[in-house]
Every structure is written in C-alpha cells, then in structure tokens.
C-alpha positions in Angstrom: 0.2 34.0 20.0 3.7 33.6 18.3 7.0 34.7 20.0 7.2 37.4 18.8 4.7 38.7 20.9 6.9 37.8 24.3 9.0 40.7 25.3 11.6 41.6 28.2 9.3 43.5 30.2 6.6 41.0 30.4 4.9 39.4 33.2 5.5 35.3 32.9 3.7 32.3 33.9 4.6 29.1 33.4 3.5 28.8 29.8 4.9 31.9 28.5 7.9 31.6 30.6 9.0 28.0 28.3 8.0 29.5 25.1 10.0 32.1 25.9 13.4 29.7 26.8 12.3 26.9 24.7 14.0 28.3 21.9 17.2 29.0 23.9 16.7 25.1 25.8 16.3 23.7 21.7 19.6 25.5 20.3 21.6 24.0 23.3 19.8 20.8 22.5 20.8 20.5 19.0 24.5 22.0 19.7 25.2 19.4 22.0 23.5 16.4 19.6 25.8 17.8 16.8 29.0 17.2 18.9 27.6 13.6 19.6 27.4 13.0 16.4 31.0 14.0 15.7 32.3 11.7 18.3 30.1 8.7 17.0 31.2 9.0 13.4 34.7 9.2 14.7 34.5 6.1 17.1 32.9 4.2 14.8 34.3 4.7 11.9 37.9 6.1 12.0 39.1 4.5 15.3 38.9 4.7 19.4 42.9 6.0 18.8 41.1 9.5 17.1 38.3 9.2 19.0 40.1 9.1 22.3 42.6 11.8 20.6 39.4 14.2 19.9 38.0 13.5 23.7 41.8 14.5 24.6 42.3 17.7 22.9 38.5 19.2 22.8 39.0 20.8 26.1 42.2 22.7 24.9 40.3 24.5 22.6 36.9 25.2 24.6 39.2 26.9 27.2 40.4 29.3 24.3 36.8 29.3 23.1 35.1 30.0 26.4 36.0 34.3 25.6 32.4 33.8 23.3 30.4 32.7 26.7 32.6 35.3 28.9 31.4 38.4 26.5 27.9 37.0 25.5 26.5 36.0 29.0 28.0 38.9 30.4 27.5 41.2 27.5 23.9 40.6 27.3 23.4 40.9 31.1 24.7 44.4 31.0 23.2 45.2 27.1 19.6 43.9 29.1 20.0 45.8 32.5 20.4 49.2 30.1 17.2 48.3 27.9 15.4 48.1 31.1 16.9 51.6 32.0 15.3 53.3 29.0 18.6 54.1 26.9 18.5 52.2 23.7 21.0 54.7 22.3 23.4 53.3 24.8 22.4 49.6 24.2 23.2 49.6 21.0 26.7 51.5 21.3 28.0 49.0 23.9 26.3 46.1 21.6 28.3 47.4 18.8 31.1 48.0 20.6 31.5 44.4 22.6 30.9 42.9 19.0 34.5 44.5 17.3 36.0 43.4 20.7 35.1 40.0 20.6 36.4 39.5 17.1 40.1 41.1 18.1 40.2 38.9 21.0 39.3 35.4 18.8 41.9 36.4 16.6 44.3 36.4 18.9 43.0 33.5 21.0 43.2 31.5 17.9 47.1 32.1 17.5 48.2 31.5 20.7 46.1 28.1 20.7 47.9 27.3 17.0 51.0 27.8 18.8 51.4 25.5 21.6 48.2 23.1 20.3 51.2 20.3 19.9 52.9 20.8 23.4 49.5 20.6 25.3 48.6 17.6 23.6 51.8 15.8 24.6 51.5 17.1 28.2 47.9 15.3 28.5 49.6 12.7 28.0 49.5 12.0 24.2 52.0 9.4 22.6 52.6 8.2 19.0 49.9 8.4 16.8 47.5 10.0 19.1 49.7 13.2 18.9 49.1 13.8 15.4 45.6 12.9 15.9 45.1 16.0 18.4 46.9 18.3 16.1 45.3 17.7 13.0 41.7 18.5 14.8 42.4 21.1 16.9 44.1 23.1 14.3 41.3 23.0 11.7 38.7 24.1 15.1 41.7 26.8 15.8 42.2 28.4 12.6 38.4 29.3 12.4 38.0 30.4 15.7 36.5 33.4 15.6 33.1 31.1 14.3 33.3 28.7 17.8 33.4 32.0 19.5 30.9 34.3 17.5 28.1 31.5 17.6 28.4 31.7 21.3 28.2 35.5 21.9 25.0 35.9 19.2 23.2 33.6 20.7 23.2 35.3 23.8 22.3 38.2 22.0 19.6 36.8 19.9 17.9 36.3 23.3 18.4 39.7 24.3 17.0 41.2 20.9 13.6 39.3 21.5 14.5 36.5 19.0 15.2 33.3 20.9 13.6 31.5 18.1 16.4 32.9 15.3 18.8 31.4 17.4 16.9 27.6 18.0 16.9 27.9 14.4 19.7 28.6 13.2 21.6 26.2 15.6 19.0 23.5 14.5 20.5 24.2 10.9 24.1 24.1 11.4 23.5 20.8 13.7 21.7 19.3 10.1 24.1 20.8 8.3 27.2 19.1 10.9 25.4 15.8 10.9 25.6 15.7 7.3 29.0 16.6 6.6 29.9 14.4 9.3 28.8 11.3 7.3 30.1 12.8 3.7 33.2 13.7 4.6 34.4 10.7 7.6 32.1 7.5 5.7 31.8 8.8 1.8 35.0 10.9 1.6 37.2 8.6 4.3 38.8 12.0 5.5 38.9 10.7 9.4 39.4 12.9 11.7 39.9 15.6 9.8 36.9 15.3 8.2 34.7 15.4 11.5 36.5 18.9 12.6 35.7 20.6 8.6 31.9 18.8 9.4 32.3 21.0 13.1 33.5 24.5 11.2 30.7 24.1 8.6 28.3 24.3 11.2 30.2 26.7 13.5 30.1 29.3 10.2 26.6 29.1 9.4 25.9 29.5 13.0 28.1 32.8 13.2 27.6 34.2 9.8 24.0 34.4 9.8 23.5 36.3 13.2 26.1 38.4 12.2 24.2 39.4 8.8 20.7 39.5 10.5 22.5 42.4 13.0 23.8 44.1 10.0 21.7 43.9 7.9 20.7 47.7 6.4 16.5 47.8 7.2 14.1 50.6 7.3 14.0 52.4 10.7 11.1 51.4 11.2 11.8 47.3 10.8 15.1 47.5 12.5 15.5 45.2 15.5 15.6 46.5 18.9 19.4 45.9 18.9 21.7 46.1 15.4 25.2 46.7 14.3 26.4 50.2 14.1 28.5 53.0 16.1 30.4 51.5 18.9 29.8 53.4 22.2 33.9 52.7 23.5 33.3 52.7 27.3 36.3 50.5 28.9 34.0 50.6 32.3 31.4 49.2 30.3 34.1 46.5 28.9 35.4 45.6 32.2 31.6 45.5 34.2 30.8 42.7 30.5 34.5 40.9 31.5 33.2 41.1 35.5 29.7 39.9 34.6 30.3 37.1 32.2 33.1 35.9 34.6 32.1 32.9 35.9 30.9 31.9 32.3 34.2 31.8 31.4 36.0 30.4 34.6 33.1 28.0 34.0 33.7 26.6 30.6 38.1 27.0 31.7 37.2 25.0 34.9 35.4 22.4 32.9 37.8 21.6 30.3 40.5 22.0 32.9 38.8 19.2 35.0 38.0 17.4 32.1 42.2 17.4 31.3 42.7 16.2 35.5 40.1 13.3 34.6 42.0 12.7 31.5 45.5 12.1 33.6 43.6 9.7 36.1 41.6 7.7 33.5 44.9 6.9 31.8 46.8 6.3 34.3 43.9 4.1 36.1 42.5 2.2 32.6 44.5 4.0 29.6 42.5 4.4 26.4 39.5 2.3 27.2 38.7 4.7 30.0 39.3 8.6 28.5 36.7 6.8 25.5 34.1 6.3 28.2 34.6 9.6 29.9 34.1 11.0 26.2 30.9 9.2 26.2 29.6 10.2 29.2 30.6 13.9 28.5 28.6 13.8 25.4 25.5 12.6 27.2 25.9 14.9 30.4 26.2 17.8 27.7 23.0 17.1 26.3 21.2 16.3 29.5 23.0 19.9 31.1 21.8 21.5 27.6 18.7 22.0 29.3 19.8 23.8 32.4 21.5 25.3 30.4 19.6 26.8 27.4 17.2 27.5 30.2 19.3 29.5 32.1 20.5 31.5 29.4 16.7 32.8 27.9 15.8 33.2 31.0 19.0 35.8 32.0 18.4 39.0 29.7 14.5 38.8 30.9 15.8 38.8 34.7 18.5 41.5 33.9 16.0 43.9 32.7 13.9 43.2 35.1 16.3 43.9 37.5 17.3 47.1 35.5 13.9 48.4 36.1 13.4 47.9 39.5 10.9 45.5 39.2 11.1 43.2 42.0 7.7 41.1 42.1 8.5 39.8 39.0 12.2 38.9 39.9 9.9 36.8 42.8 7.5 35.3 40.1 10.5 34.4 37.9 12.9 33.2 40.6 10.3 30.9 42.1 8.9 29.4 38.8 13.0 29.0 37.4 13.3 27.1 40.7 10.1 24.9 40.4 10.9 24.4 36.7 14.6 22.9 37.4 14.0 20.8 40.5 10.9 18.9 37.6 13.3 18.6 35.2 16.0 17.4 37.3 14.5 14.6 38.5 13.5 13.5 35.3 16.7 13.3 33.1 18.2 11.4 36.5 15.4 9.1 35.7 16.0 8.9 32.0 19.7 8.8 32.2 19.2 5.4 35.2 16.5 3.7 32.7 18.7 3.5 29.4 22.3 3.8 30.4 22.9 0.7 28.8 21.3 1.9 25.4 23.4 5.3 25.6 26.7 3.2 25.7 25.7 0.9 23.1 25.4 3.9 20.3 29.1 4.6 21.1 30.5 1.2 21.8 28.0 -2.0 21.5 31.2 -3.2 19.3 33.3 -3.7 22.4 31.4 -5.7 25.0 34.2 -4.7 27.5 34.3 -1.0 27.2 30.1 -1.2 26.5 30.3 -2.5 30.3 32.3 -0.1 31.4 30.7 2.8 29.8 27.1 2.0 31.1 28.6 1.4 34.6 30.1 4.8 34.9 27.5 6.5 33.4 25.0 5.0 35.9 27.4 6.8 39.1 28.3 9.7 36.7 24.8 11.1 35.9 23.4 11.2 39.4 25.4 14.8 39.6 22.8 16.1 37.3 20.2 15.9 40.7 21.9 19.1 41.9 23.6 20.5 38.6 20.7 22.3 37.4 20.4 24.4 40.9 24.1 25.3 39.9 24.1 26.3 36.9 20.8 28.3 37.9 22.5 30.1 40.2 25.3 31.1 38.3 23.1 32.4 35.5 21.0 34.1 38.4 24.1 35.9 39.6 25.4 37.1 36.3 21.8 38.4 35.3 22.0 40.5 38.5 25.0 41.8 37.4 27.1 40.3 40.3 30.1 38.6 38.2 32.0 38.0 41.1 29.7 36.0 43.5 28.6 34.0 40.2 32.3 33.3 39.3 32.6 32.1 43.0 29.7 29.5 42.7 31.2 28.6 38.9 35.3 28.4 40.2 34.3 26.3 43.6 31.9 23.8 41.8 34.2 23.0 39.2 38.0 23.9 40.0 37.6 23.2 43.7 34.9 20.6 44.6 35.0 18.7 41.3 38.7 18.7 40.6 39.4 17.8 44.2 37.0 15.1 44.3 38.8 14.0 41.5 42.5 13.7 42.5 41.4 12.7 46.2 39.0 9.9 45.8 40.6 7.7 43.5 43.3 7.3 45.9 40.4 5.4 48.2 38.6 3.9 45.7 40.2 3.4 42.5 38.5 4.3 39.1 35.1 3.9 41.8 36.5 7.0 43.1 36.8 9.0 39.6 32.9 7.9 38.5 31.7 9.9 41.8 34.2 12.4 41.9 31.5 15.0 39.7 29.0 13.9 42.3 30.6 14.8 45.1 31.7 17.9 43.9 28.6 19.3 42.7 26.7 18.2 45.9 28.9 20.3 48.0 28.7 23.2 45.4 24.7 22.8 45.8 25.4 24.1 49.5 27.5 26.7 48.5 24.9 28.0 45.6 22.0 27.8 48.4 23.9 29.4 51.5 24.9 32.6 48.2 21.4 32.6 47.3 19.8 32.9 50.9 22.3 35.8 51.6 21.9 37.9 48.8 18.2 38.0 48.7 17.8 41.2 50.6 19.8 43.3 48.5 18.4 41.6 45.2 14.3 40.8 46.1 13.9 38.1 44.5 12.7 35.7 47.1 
C-alpha cells in the first residue's frame, strides 16, 4: 500500500503511523545534513575565521526566518482542525490566504535583517576580518528570504495536503543539489564563503519554488489536491488564532538562535575562536539528531489536529501513547549513537587540529546527553500546537529555551568554567522535561488524549 493511501482521518498503528512521518522525519534529515555540509566545506576549505563567522551570524538570520515555522506549524494546525470540521471551502480560503501573508511578511523581514545584518554582527562580538565574513553570508541568505521562509511553511503544508512524501523529496533534492554546489562553487570555483551561502539559496529555491507550483498548478477538478492555491478567505481572527497557534514555533526557533548568540558571548570570552567552532559542530550534529523529533513531530501534528477537529478522542489516545512510546525508543538510541562515535563526528569537522578535535569530542560527549529529554519537549510542544493551544505550547518552547537553557548558560559557567557551558543545554532541558510533563498531566481532561 503506497502513501498515498494514508489519510488524516485514519486509524494508526505503529506501522502506518512511521510511513506516515517518515517522509516528514527524512526531509528534516536531509535539511539538516545539507547545512553540515555547508559548514564542513567552509571549515575545511576556506578557513575556521569564515567558519566561526557563518556559526556567528546563522542565528541572526534563523530568528528573521523563524516567521516560515510560526505560519506553517501554526497555519496547518488550524488549516487541519477545519478539514476535520467538514469545510474544505474554508480550508482552502484561509490556505490561500496565509500563503499571500507569508510572502508580505518575508519581504519585509528580509529588509529589516539587510539593515542592521552589520551592527549585529559586531555586537556578537565580531572583529576585523570576521565582520566582513558575517556580512557577506548573511546578506546573500537575506536578500532571498522569502525561499528560507517559504520552504518552511510548504512543508508543513505538504503534510497537511496528504503528501508527506512530495516534501521528503523535494528537500532530498535541494540537499543534492546544496551538496553539490557546495563543492563547485567553495573547492572548484574558490568563491569562499560566499560561495557556500549561493550553494544554501540554490537549495532553498528549489525547495520553495516547487511546492509553490505543485499548489498552483491549474488541474482538472477532479485531480486537484485536497488543498491548492486560489481565493483567499481574509479572516484576521483566523490570522491571529495561525500567529497564536504557531507561537511557540517561532519563540522556539527566536529562543534558540538567541541562546545560541548567549553561548556565542561565553565561548569567546571563555576559549575565543577555537570554542564558537566547536559549538558550531555540535549544533550541526544536535540538528540532525533533533531532526528526528522533529520531522516526527511535525507529520504527526495535522493528523492530531484533525483528529482533534473531529472529536475523535480514542484515536488522540492511540496516537498520543504510540508518539510517546516511539520517542522515548528513539531517544535512547541517538544518546547511544552520539556516546559511541563522538570522536568520529569531531574528526569530519576538525581531525586537522588535534587540539580543537579534543575539545570538540569532549563537549559533544556532555552536550548530547540533552537529547534523553529533548524529544519529550519538542513532542509536547508540537502536541500543544496541534490542539490548537498556542499559548501553553509557547510556554513549554519560551521556558525550555529562553529560561532554563539561557540561564543555565550564564549561571553555570561562573561555577564551572567552560565545564559549566557544555551542561548548560542539559540542565535546561531536564527541568523543561518537568515542566512539559506537569502541562501534559493537567491538560489531559479538557483534551482526552490520555
């Protein structure tokens, strides 16, 4: 039985429940591989300056770019909850309607980040050199914009139209199509860093361009797909319950690139450049590890919005129970993975620098035990969304990360030196665990899905 087959209002077991997110769990697989792959051209062949400049400003423009998981997570949730009501009429319109939103809004995001791209970069604590680094590649990510934010939103979407497997691949070919680049234009062309951000906006294109066609595209009524392109249905409530639901999406992605800036300011002031390039390292490898939460989390969302839309409550039980079963397995294992070959993860990056190859697989041993609980959390978030309950999921998003993490960050290195910074993540995220659980037991009268 193909995919195709697998729809919203389905009952799930285990087997159809990961063919159902496997597409969604592959696309965030291959989106984080592709931004490896960008930071191990760059370190190894234009310099750990750029690379430690690319680590530096990346976070400046995911905060900008964190409006494509605000209005696609929370889009979706509410585009989902309306399918399961019956009125398809109505899904479409808002669809429509979120879609010309979202591009006005990346327009704009895109000049304000253009504008102060250069003073950012020096308040993180850029000098000389590195300065121009940052602005060279965040300007070529910001004048293309709109493609970081679109590929975001449709592939929330994707999900929601019953196509989770459009999405895996299409990401799968911008990844190739980044990977390439990546080595044609930093080793063949010697463009440096510049040449790994054009690499980045080729892929970013393909992977907005092509959703954007397939939900244009003119078909026969009777091939269309269950949501397409066309009148918007303008409903500011509608606007404002997306903005409410996909909240803690976008506090989420803000709160990590604004505790990835606070771990920046430590790291340079406790080890300079040697330690923001190991940070980078282990972000890469915590992205792809958190790719699976992730990707799981978000095909799993539209299926529990519309099953929440249609007042179906045994299956909220049957998919709550097997999402937890599934996380907690998985868990364990990349903590496993991440114990057993820390010292071949930091030798792709750095087996050139014996000192900073020591330090690397050091932190990353401490820094990846944080991904024992972080699956719960991100769970829960997604969970919360899904439900349409944006502000109890931006509560469990803005604590884990702005709070617990970003405290544990600027308190324990004052006990413990650059110790303290490797366990600040997890020590924030194992008090956010409590918080997700204590949210989760109280809210599972009104939602019946325990």
């Amino acid at each position: 039985m193909s995919d195709k087959n697998i729809e919203l209002s389905d009952h799930f077991d285990y087997r159809r429940l990961l063919r159902f997110t496997g597409p969604s769990i592959t696309m965030m697989l291959f989106l984080s591989v592709y931004g490896v792959v960008d930071g191990l051209m760059v370190s190894n062949y234009v310099g750990t300056v750029p690379f430690a400049a690319l680590n530096l400003i990346w976070p400046y423009v995911a905060i900008i770019g964190a409006i494509g998981f605000m209005m696609g997570t929370g889009g979706s949730a509410l585009v989902a909850k309306i399918m399961g009501e019956g009125d398809m009429v109505k899904a479409r319109g808002v669809f429509s309607f979120l879609v010309y939103t979202t591009l006005l809004i990346s327009i704009l995001g895109a000049i304000f980040g253009l504008i102060y791209i250069r003073p950012v970069a020096i308040f993180l604590g850029a000098e000389g050199s590195m300065i121009e680094d940052c602005v060279e590649y965040g300007s070529i990510l910001l004048y293309l914009l709109p493609t970081y934010i679109f590929q975001v939103f449709f592939q929330s979407f994707l999900v929601t139209a019953e196509k989770p497997k459009w999405g895996m691949w299409i990401t799968i070919l911008a990844g190739v199509t980044n990977a390439v680049l990546d080595y044609v234009f930093i080793a063949m062309f010697e463009w440096g860093l510049a040449g790994a951000a054009w690499a980045s906006e080729a892929g970013m294109i393909i992977a907005s361009v092509i959703p954007f066609l397939y939900f244009i595209g003119v078909r026969k009524k009777s091939t269309r797909p269950k949501l397409y392109l066309g009148r918007p249905h303008i409903d500011m409530k509608a606007l404002w319950k997306v903005c409410s639901n996909g909240l803690s999406e976008f506090v989420m992605n803000i709160s990590i690139s604004v505790v990835s800036m606070i771990y920046m300011y430590q790291l340079i002031r406790w080890s300079g450049e040697n330690g923001v390039s190991a940070y980078g390292i282990m972000m890469y490898f915590a992205f792809i590890f958190c790719s699976l939460f992730i990707g799981y989390s978000m095909g799993i969302a539209p299926v529990i919005s519309y099953h929440y839309g249609a007042q179906n409550h045994d299956e909220l039980k049957n998919l709550f129970r097997k999402s937890t079963k599934i996380i907690l397995t998985s868990s364990f294992v990349v903590v496993l993975l991440s114990q057993l070959f820390a010292e071949q993860l930091a030798g792709v990056f750095v087996s050139y620098d014996p000192e900073l190859h020591q330090l690397t697989t050091h932190a990353l041993r401490i820094y990846m035990l944080f991904l024992l609980v972080a699956g719960i959390n991100t769970f829960s978030s997604a969970l919360f969304t899904a439900l349409n309950n944006g502000p109890i999921s931006c509560l469990i998003a803005l604590s884990r990360t702005v709070i617990f993490e970003a405290g544990s960050v600027m308190i324990l290195p004052q006990f413990f030196g650059m110790e303290g910074i490797w366990w600040s993540v997890v020590a924030g995220e194992s008090i956010a665990v409590c918080l997700a659980i204590i949210l989760i037991r109280i809210y599972k009268d009104k939602y019946q899905y325990i």
